[in-house]
C-alpha positions as CSV (number, residue, x, y, z in Angstrom):
1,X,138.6,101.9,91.9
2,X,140.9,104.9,92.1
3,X,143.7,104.8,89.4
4,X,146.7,104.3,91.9
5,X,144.8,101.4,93.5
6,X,144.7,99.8,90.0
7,X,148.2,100.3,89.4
8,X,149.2,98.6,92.8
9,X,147.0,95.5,91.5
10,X,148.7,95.4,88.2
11,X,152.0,95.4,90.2
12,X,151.1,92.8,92.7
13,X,150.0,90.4,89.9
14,X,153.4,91.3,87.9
15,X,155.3,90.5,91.1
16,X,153.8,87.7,91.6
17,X,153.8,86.0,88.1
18,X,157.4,87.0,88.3
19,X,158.2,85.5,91.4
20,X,156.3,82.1,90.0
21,X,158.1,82.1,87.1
22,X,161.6,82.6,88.7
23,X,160.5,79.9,90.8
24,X,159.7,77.6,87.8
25,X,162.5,78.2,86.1
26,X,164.8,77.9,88.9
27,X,163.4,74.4,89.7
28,X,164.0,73.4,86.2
29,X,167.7,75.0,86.6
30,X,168.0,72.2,89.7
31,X,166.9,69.4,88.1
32,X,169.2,70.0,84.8
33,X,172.1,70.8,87.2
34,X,171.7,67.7,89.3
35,X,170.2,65.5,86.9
36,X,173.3,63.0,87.2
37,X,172.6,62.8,91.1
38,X,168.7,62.1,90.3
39,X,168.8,59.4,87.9
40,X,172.3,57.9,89.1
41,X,172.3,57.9,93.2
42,X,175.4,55.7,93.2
43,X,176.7,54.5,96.4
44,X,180.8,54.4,95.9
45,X,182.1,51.2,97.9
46,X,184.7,51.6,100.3
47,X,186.0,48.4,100.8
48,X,182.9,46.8,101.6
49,X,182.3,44.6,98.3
50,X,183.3,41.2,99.9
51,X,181.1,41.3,103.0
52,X,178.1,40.4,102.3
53,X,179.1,37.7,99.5
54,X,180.9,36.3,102.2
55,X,178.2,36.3,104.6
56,X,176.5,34.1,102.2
57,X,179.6,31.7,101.0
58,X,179.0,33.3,97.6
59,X,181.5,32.0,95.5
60,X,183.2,35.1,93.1
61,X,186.5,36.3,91.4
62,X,187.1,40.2,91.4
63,X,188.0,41.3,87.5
64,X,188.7,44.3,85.9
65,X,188.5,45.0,82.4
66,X,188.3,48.6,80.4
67,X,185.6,50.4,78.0
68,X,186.1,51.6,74.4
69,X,187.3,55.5,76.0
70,X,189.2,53.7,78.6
71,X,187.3,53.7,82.0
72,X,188.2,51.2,83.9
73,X,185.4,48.6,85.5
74,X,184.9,46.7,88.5
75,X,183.0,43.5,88.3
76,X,182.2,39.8,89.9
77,X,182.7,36.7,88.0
78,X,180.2,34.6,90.1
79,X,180.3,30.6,88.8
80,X,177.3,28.2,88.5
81,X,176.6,26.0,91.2
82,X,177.0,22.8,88.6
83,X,179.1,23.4,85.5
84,X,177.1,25.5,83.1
85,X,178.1,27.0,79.8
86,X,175.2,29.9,80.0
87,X,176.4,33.3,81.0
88,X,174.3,35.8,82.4
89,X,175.1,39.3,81.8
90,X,174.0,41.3,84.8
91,X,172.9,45.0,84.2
92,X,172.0,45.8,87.3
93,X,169.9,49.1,88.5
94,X,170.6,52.5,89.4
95,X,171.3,52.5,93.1
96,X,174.2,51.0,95.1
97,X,176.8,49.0,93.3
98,X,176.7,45.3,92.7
99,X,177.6,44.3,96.4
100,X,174.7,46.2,98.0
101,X,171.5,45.7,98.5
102,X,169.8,42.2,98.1
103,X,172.5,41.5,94.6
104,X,174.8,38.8,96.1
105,X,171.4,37.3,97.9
106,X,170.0,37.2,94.0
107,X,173.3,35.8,92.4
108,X,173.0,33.0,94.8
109,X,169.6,32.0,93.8
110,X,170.2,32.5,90.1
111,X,173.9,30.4,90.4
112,X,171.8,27.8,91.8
113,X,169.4,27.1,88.4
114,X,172.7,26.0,86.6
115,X,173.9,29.7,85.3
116,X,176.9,31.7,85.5
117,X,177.1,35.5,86.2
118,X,179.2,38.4,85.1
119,X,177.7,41.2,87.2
120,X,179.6,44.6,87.0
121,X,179.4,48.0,87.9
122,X,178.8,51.3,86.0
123,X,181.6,53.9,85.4
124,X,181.1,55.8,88.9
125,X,179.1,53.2,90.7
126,X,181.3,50.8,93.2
127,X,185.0,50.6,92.6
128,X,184.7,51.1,89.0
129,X,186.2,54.7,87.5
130,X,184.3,57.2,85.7
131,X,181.2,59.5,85.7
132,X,178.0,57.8,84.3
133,X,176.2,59.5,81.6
134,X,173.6,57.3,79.3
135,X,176.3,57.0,76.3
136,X,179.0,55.7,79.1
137,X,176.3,53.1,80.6
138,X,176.0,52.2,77.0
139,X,179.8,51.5,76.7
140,X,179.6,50.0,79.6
141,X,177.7,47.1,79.2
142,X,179.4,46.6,75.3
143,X,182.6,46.4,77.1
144,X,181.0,43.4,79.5
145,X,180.2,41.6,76.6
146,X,183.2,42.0,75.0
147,X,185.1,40.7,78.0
148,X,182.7,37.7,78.0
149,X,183.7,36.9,74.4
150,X,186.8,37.9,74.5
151,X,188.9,37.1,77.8
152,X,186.3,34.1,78.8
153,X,186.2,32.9,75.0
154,X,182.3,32.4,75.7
155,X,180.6,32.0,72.8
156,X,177.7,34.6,72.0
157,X,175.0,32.0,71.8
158,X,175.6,31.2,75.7
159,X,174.9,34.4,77.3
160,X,171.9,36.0,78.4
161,X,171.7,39.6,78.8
162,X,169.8,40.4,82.1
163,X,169.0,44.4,83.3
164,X,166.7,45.4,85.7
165,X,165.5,48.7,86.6
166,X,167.4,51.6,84.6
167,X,170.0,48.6,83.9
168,X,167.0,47.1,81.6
169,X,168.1,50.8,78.9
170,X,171.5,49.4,78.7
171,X,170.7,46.0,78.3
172,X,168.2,46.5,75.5
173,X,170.6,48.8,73.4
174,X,173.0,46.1,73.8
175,X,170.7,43.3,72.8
176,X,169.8,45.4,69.2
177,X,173.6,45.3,68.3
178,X,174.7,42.7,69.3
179,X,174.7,38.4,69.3
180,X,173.1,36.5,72.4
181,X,171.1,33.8,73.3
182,X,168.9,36.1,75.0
183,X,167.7,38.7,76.7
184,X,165.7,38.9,80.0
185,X,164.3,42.7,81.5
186,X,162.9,43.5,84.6
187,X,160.9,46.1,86.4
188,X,161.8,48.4,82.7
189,X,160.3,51.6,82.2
190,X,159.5,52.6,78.4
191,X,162.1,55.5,79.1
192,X,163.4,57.8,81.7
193,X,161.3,60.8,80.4
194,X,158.5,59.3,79.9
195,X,159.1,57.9,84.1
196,X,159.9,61.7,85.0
197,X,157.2,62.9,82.8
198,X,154.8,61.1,85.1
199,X,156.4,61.7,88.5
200,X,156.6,65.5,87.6
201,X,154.2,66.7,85.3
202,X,153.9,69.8,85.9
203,X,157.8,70.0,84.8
204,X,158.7,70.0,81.0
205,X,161.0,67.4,81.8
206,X,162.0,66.9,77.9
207,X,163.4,70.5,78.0
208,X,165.5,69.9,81.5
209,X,166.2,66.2,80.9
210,X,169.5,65.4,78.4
211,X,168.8,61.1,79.8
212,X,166.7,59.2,77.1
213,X,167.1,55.8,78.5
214,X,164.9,55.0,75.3
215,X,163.9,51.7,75.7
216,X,160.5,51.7,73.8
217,X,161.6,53.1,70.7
218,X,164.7,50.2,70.6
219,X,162.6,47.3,71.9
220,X,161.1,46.1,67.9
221,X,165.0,46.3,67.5
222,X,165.4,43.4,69.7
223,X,165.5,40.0,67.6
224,X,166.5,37.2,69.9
225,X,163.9,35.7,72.8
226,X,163.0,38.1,75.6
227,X,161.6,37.4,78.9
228,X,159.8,40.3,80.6
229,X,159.3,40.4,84.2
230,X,157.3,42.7,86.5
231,X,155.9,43.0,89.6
232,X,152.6,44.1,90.0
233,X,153.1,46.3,93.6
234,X,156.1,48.3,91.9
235,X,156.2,52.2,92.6
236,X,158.8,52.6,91.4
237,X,158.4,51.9,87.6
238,X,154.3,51.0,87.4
239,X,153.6,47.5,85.9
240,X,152.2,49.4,82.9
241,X,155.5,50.3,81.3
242,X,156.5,46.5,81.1
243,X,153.7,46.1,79.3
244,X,153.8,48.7,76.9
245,X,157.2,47.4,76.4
246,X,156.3,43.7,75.7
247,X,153.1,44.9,73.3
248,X,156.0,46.7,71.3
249,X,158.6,44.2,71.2
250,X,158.6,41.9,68.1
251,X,161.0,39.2,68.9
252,X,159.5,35.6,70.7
253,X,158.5,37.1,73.8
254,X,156.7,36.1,77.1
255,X,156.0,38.0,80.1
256,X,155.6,36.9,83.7
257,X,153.8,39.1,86.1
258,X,154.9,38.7,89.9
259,X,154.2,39.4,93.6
260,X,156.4,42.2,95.5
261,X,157.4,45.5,94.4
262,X,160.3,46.7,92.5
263,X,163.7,45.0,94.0
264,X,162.0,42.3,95.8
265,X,160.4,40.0,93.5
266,X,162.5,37.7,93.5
267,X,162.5,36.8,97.1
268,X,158.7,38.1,97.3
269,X,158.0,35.1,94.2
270,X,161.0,33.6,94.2
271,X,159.2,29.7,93.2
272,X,157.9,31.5,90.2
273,X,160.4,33.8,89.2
274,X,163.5,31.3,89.2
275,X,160.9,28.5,87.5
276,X,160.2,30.8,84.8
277,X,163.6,32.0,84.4
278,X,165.2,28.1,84.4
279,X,162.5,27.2,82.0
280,X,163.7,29.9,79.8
281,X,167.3,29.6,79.9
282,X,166.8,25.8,79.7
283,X,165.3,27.0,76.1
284,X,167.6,29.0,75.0
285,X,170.3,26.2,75.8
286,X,168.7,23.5,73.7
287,X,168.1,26.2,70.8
288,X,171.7,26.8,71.0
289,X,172.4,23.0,70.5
């Protein structure tokens, strides 16, 4: 090989490498620079909370009440369908806001096993104010709680903390700090790096991800009775981190494995899932007592 075709090879590869690289590095610029947009794809209402309560006669008050650095949040008192001292506190996921999708469809069902339901929505999600990080989802959901305790006088041994999807972080931070009756997690990953990790590795997504979400090292935090639910078609956050999250959890524990995939259990088992979570409840109630 003549020396000036060797040189021309040696440049080729640099350019290449270096175009790779910039190409690398640029994707990881994209996801830290939109990381907010990727884990919280919010949907901001625009007056469109009551319509689809309505459609279903769903019985709620509108409240307001504000966090400990003073965002204000939007959220649904929704009573039982019988009188009912338990409180569920409803965490809900990281898409839409707590009108959309099948949510006031699920709040019907769940009103009707004899429970009543806070459901709000994160700082930037629905009507409420703000910019979600993972600190303000944590001061989020404290703030729920407080309101529960504080405005509604319940007592802490009547509510049951509920998240599902990434609303399962915020609810398991809040269950190591605080008093409830119980908690109750659905479709939870084990955190939203290791969840990345998975759909991008190729990516050193702890370098471009500031999100923990760190649910499996808090879980052995948890002391009070947790309910675990999955379904086994989900795509979205595999059956396999609910488990690892129940084999790490200390507290009295069961876990209930469903039909459907990840936001339609409920309707896709709904026999089993609101038997299971009535039987549960219905526990925690005569602990309480």
């Amino acid at each position: 090989m003549k020396p000036s075709a060797g040189r021309g090879m040696r440049r080729a590869v640099i350019a290449i490498v270096t175009l790779a690289s910039a190409l690398y590095l640029g994707l990881i610029g994209y996801l830290k620079l939109n990381e907010s947009e990727l884990v919280f794809p919010r949907e901001i209402a625009t007056g469109g909370y009551p319509r689809a309560a309505d459609s279903l006669r769903l019985p709620y008050k509108t409240v307001s009440f504000r966090t400990s650095d003073s965002v204000a949040l939007s959220a649904w008192e929704v009573p039982a369908s019988k009188p009912s001292g338990i409180w569920v506190l409803l965490c809900h996921g990281q898409t839409g806001n707590l009108a959309t999708t099948a949510r006031p469809e699920y709040y019907a069902h769940l009103r009707a096993i004899g429970v009543n339901i806070l459901a709000f929505d994160w700082r930037g999600f629905g009507a409420s104010e703000g910019t979600p990080t993972e600190e303000g989802l944590y001061r989020d959901a404290t703030a729920a709680y407080q309101y529960l305790l504080g405005e509604l006088r319940v007592p802490a041994e009547s509510v049951v903390i509920y998240g599902h999807s990434l609303g399962t972080a915020p609810a398991i931070e809040l269950a190591t700090r605080v008093r409830a009756a119980a908690l109750v997690i659905e479709g939870a990953p084990r955190s939203v790096r290791a969840r990345a990790q998975e759909l991008y590795p190729y990516l050193p997504v702890s370098l471009a991800a500031s999100s923990h979400f760190n649910s499996i090292g808090r879980i052995r935090r948890v002391s009070m009775p947790i309910l675990f639910f999955h379904a086994r078609e989900d795509a979205r956050i595999p059956l396999a981190h609910g488990r690892a999250l129940f084999d790490s959890a200390t507290a009295p524990k069961r876990f209930v494995e469903l039909a459907g995939q990840h936001h339609d259990a409920f309707l896709a088992d709904s026999a089993r899932y609101f038997s299971e979570y009535s039987r549960f409840v219905n526990e925690q109630r005569q602990r309480a007592q």
